[in-house]
C-alpha positions as CSV (number, residue, x, y, z in Angstrom):
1,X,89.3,-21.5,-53.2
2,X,86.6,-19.4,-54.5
3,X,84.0,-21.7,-52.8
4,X,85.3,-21.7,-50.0
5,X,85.2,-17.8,-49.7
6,X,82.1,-17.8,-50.8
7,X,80.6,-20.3,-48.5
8,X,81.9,-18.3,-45.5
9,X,80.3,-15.5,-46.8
10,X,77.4,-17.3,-47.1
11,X,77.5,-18.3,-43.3
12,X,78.0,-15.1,-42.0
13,X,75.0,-13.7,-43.5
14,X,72.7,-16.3,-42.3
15,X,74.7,-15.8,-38.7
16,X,73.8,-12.5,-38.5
17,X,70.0,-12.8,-39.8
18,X,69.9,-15.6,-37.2
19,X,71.0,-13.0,-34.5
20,X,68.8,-10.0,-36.0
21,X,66.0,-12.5,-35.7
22,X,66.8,-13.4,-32.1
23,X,67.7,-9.9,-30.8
24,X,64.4,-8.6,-32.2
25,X,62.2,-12.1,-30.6
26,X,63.7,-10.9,-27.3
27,X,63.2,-7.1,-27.6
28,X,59.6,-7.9,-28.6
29,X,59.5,-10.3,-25.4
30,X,60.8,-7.9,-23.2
31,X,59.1,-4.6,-24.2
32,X,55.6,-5.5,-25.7
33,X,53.7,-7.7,-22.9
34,X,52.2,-4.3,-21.5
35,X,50.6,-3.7,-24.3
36,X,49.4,-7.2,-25.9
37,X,47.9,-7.7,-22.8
38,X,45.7,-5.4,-22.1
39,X,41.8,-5.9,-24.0
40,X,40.7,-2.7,-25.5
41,X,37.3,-1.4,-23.0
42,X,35.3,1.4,-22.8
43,X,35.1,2.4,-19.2
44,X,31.7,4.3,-19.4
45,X,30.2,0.7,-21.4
46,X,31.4,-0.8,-18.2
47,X,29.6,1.1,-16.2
48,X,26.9,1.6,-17.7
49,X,26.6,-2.2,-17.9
50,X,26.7,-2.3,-13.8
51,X,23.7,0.2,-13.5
52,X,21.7,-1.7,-15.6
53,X,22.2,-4.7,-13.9
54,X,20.0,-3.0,-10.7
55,X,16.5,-4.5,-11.0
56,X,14.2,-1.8,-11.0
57,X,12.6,-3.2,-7.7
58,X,16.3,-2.3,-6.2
59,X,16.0,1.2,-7.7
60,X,12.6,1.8,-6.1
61,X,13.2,0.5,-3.0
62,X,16.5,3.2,-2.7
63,X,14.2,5.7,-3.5
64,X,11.5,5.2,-1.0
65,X,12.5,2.5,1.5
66,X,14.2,5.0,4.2
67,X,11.2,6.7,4.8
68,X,9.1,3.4,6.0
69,X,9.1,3.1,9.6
70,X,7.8,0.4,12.3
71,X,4.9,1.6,14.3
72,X,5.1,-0.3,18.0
73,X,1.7,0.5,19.8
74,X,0.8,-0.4,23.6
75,X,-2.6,-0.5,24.6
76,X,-4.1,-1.6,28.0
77,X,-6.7,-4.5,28.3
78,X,-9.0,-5.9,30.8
79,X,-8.2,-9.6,30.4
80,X,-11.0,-11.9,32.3
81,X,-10.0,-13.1,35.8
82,X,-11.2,-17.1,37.0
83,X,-11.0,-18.8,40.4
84,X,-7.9,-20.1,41.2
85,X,-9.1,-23.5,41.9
86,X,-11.3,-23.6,38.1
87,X,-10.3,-26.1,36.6
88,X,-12.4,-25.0,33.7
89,X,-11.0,-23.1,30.8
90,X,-13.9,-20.8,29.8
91,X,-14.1,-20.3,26.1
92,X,-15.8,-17.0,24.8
93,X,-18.4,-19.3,22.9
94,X,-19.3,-20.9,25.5
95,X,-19.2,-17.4,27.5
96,X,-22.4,-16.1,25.1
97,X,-24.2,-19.3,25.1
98,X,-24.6,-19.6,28.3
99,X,-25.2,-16.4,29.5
100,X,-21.9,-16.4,32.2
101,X,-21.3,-13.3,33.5
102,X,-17.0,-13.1,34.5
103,X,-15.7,-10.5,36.8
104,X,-13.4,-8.4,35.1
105,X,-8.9,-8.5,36.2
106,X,-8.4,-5.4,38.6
107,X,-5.3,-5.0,37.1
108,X,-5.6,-4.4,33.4
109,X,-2.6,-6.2,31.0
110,X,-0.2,-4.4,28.6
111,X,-1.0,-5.8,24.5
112,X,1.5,-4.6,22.7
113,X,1.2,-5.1,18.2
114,X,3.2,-3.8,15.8
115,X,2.4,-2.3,12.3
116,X,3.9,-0.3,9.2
117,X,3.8,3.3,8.2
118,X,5.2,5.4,6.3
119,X,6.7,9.5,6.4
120,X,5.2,11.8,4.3
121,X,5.6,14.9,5.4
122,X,8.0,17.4,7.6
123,X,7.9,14.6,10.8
124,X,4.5,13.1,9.7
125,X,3.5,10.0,9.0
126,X,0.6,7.9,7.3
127,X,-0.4,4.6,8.5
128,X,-4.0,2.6,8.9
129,X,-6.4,3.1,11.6
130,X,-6.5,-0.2,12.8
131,X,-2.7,-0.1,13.5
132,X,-3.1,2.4,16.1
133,X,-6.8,2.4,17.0
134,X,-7.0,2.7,21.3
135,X,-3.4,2.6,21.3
136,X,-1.9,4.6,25.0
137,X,1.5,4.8,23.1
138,X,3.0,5.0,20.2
139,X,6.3,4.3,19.3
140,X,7.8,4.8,15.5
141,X,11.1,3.2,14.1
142,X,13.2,4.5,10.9
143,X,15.1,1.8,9.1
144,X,18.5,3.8,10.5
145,X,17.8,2.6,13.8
146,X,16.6,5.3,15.5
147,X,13.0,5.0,17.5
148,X,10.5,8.7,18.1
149,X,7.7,8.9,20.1
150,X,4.3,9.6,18.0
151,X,1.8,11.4,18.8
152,X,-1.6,10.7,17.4
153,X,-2.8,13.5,14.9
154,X,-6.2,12.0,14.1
155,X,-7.6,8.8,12.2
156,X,-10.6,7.8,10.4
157,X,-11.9,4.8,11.5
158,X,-14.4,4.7,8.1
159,X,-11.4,4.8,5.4
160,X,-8.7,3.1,7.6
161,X,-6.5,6.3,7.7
162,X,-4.4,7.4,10.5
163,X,-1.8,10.5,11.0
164,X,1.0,10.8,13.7
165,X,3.5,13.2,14.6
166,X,6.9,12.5,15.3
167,X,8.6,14.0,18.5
168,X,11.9,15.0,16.9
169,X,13.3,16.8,14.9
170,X,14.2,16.1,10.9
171,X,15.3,15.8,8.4
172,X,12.9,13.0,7.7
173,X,13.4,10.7,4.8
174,X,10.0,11.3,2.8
175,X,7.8,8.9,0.4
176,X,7.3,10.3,-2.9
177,X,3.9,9.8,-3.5
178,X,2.2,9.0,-7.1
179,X,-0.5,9.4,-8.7
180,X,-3.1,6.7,-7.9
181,X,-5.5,7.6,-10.9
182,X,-2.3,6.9,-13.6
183,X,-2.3,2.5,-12.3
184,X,-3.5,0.4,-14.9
185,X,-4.6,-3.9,-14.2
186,X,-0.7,-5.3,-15.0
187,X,1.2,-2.8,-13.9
188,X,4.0,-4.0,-11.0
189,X,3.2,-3.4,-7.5
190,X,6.1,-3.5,-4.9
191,X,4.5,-3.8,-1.0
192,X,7.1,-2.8,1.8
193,X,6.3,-3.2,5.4
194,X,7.7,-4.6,8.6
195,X,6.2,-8.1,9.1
196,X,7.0,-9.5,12.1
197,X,9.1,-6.7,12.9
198,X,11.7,-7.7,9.9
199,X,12.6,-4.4,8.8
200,X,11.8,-3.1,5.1
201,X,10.4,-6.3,4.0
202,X,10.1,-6.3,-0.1
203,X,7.3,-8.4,-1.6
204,X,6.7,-8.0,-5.6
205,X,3.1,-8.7,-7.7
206,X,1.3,-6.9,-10.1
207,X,-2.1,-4.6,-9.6
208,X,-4.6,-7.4,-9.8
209,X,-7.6,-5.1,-9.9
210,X,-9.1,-1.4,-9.3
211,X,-11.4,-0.1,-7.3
212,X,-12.5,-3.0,-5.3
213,X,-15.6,-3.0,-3.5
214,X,-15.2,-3.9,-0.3
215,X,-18.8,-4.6,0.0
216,X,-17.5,-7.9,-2.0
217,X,-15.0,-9.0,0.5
218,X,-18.1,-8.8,3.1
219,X,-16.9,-5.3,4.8
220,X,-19.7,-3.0,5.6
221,X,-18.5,-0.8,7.8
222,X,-15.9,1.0,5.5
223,X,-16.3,3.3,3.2
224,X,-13.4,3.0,0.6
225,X,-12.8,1.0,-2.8
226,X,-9.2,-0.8,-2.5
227,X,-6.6,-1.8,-4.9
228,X,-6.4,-5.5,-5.4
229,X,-2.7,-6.8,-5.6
230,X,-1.2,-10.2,-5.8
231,X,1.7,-9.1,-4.0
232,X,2.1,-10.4,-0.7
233,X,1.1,-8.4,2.6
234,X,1.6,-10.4,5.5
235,X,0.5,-9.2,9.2
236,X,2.7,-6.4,10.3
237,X,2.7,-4.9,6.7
238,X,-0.4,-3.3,7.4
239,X,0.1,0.9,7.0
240,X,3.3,0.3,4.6
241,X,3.6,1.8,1.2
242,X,2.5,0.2,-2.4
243,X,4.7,1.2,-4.9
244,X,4.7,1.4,-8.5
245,X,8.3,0.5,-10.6
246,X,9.5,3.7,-10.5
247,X,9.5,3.9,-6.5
248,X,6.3,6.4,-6.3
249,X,3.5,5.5,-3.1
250,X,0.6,4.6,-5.5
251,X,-1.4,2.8,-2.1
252,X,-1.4,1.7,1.8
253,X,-1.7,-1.3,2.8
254,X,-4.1,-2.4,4.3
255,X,-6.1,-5.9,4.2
256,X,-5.7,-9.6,3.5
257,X,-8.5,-11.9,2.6
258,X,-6.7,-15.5,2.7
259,X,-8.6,-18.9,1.5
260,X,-8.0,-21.7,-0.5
261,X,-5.3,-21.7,-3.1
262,X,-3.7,-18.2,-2.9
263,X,-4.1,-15.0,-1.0
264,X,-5.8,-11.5,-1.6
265,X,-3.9,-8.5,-0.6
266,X,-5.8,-5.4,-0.9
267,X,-4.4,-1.3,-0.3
268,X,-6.2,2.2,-0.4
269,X,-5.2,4.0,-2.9
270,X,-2.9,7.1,-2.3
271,X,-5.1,9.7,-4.0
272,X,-8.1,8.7,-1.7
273,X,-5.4,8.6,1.6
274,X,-3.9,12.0,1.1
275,X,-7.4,13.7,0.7
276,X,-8.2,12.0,4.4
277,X,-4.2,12.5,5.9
278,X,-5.0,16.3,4.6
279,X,-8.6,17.0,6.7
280,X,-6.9,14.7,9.8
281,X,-3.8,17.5,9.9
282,X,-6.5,20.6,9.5
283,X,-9.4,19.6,11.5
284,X,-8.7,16.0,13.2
285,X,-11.3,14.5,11.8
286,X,-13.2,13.5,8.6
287,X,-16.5,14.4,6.8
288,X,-18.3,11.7,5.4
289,X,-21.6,12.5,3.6
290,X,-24.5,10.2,4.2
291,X,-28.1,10.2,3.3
292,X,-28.8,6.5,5.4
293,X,-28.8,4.0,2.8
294,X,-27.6,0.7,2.9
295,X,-26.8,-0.4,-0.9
296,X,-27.5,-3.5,-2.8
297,X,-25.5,-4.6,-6.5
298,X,-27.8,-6.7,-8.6
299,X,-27.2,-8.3,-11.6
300,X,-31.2,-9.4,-12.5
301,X,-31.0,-12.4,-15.5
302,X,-33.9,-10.4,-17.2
303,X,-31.6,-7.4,-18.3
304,X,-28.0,-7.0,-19.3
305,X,-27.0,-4.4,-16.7
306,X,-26.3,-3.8,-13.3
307,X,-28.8,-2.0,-10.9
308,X,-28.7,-0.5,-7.5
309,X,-31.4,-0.8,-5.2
310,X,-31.8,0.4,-1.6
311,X,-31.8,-2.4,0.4
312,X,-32.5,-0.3,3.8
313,X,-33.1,3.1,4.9
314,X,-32.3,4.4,8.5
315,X,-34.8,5.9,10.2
316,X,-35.1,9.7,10.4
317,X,-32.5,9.9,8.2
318,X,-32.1,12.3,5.1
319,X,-33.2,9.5,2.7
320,X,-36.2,8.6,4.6
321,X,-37.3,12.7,5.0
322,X,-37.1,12.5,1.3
323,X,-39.1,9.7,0.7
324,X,-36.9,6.7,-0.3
325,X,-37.9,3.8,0.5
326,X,-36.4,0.2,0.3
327,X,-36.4,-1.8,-2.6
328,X,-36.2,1.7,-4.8
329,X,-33.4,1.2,-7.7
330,X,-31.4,4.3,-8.0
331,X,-31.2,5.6,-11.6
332,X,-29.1,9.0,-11.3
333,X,-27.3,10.8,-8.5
334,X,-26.6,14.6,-9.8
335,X,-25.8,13.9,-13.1
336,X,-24.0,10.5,-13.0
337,X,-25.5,7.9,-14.6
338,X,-25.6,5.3,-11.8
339,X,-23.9,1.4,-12.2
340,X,-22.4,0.4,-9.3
341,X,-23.0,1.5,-5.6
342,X,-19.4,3.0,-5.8
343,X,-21.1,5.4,-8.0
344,X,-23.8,6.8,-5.3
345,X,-21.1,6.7,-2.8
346,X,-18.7,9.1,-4.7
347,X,-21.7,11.2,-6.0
348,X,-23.0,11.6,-2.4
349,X,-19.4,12.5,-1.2
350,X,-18.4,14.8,-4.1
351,X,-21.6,16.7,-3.1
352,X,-20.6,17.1,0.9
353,X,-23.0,18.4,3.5
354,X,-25.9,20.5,3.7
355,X,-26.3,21.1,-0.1
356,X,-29.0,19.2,-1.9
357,X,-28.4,16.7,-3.9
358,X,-31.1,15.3,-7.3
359,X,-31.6,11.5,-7.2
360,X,-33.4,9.4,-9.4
361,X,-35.0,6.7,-8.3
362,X,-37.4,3.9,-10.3
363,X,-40.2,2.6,-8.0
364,X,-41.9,-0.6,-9.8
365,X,-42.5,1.3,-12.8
366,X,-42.3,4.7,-11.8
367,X,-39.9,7.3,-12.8
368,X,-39.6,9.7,-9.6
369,X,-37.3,12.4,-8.8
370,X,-35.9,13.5,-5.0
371,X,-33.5,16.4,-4.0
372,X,-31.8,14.8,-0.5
373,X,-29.4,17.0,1.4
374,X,-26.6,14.6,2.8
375,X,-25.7,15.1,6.4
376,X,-22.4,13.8,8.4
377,X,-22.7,10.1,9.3
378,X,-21.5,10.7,13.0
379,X,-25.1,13.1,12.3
380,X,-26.7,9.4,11.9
């Protein structure tokens, strides 16, 4: 009898654990999914994690991109007019080797191009010579969509720098420009442009070299050292900005040299452009001091240095009223030690017009010293 109680006692306790156990499995079910299931996160580490998944390139580009425009030029041609019944097509070779003279089309033809630019300024924008040179009109593009006449402010054929004006009225999205002096050989270089007419086109390298000769790429008629990239410029990018990785115009540009194996993209650099964009707004045109020298870069086996010699003199010209003659090897303009033609160049336009100027020149073994006073090449 006892046993028996105490057996039932026995099962009612575990009954009742049993039901404890169960009521508190299904409470827990019911009530605490909310919060098991949601992982423990910081919202700003989230965040902060998205922004610095945005390249740097992207980040540049918002910065600067707006403010790069398409720049559609017309120009009119005289295109060479042929009978009707020629079956001949006349080839401009053969056109100079054989003397044939071709009457002119009455009607002259419409060539339209296309370039890059970029706004700088309160409805001004920078762009290269060559994209606008002889152009009748001028027609700029933002990347919004919306098109402006432009109206050509001045250009300098020399340093491959034009100006326009846009007809409109602002705000303008504006370029931050750098500092061209600060660029280092490594350093990233993002060209924009509008190839092709394919808007804000993004192309990334890395400043390949500085003040580039142009003399070396076989250019004589400019008067500029460039900034050698590896990024690529294709036609149409021509005028566009080169930035740096923090979105800051550090060149324009400007030139291609293509060839075997990989291309050579070349831009002016910004410190050099806004010092030209600046005297094309205030006078509309350019002063370039010249003493009428044409420059030669040796490299003689016998010694370890480079040397400078005049390889012609124009006649009449400040240099030959001096008494240089070819052949001389300049030693010293002012007081700069002379290394490179770059050097006489920079001297001779840090100097600027009608002021004399000391050079030193070595003639065979003579030491001889000159004051020039450097005129304006359009004085040439």
């Amino acid at each position: 009898m006892y046993l028996k109680e105490l057996s039932k006692i026995n099962l009612s306790k575990f009954t009742f654990k049993k039901v404890f156990f169960l009521s508190f499995l299904t409470l827990g079910l019911l009530n605490k999914p909310n919060v098991i299931s949601k992982p423990i996160v910081n919202q700003n580490i989230d965040k902060d994690s998205k922004i610095s998944k945005i390249s740097f390139i992207t980040k540049a580009i918002s910065k600067t991109g707006a403010s790069v425009v398409t720049i559609d030029t017309q120009r009119f041609v005289k295109n060479k007019q042929f009978s009707r019944n020629s079956r001949i097509f006349i080839d401009p070779y053969f056109e100079r080797f054989f003397g044939l003279q071709l009457q002119p089309e009455s009607q002259p033809q419409l060539e339209q191009s296309q370039g890059s630019g970029f706004i700088f300024g309160d409805g001004l924008v920078m762009t290269n010579a060559h994209v606008v040179n002889g152009s009748e009109n001028l027609i700029v593009g933002l990347s919004n969509g919306t098109r402006y006449k432009g109206e050509l402010i001045g250009q300098d054929v020399l340093t491959d720098i034009a100006v326009i004006k846009l007809k409109g009225s602002g705000p303008w999205p504006k370029a931050i420009l750098g500092d061209s002096s600060k660029i280092e050989v490594g350093d990233w270089a993002i060209a924009v442009g509008n190839p092709f007419g394919l808007e804000n086109t993004v192309t990334l390298g890395i400043i390949s070299n500085l003040k580039r000769n142009v003399s070396q790429l076989g250019i004589y008629d400019k008067k500029f050292e460039l900034i050698q990239t590896d990024a690529a410029i294709n036609p149409g990018n021509s005028g566009g900005p080169l930035l740096n990785s923090t979105g800051e115009v550090i060149g324009i540009n400007t030139l291609i040299r293509s060839g075997p194996g990989a291309g050579l993209s070349f831009a002016i650099p910004i410190n050099k452009a806004k010092d030209i964009a600046s005297q094309l707004i205030k006078n509309g045109r350019v002063i370039h001091p010249m003493i009428g020298i044409n420059l030669i870069d040796e490299n003689p086996l016998e010694i370890d240095r480079n040397i400078v010699k005049v390889g012609y003199v124009v006649p009449k010209s400040p240099a030959e009223k001096s008494g240089i003659f070819p052949n001389d090897i300049i030693i010293k303009v002012g007081e700069k030690d002379i290394n490179n033609s770059s050097d006489v160049i920079n001297e001779i336009s840090n100097n600027g017009i009608n002021k004399y100027i000391k050079i030193t020149i070595k003639r065979k073994n003579k030491i001889i010293k000159l004051k020039v006073k450097p005129t304006d090449i359009r004085n040439l």
